[in-house]
C-alpha positions as CSV (number, residue, x, y, z in Angstrom):
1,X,5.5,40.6,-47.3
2,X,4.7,36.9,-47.8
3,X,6.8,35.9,-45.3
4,X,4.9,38.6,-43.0
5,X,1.3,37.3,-44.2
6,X,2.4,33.6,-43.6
7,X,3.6,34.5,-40.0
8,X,-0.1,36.4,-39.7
9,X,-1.8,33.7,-40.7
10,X,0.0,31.6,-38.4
11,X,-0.7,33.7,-35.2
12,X,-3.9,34.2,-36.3
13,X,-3.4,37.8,-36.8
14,X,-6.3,39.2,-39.1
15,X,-5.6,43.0,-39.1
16,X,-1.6,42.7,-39.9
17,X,-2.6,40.0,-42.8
18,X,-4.8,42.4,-44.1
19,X,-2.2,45.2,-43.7
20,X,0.1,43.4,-45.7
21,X,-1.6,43.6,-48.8
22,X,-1.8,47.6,-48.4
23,X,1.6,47.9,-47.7
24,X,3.0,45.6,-50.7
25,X,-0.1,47.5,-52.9
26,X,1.8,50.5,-51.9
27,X,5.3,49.6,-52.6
28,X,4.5,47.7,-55.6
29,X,2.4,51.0,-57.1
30,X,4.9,53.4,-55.3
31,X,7.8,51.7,-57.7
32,X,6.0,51.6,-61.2
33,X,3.8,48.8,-61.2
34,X,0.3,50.1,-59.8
35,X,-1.5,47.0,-61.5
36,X,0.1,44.6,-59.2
37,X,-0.4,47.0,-56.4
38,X,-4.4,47.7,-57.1
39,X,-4.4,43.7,-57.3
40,X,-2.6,43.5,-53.5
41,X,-5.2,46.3,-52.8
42,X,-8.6,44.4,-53.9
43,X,-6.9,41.1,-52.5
44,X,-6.8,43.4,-48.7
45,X,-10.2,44.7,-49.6
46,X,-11.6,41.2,-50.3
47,X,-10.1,39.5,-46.5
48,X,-11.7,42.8,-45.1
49,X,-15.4,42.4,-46.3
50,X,-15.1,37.9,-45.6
51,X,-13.3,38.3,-42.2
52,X,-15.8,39.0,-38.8
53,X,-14.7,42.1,-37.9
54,X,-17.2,44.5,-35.8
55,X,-18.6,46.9,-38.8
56,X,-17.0,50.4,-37.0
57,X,-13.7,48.0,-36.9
58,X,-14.3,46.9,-40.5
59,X,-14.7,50.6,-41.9
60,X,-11.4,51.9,-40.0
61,X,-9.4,49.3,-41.5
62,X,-11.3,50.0,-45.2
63,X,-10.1,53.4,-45.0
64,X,-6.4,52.7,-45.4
65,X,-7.4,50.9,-48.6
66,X,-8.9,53.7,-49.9
């Protein structure tokens, strides 16, 4: 997922940065450490509410956080 994020970041590719951080929350929680995974989460969540998304954009993408 880093490497994914890095390449993201590098294309400027918001939504599949974000997305990254669900996805490794996911694994990480799915495979018995849901610390590091809520941490993944509220790093996702954070990106979300600094990036300039339109707001009906901003909730769809909020709702795979939650």
């Amino acid at each position: 997922m880093e490497e994914y994020r890095f390449l993201a970041d590098k294309e400027n590719l918001a939504n599949n940065k974000i997305m990254s951080y669900s996805y490794e929350g996911f694994i990480l929680t799915e495979t018995g450490n849901p610390d590091e995974g809520m941490k993944h989460y509220q790093q996702g969540i954070d990106l979300i509410e600094a990036a300039e998304f339109p707001e009906n954009q901003r909730r769809n993408i909020l709702k795979s956080f939650r």
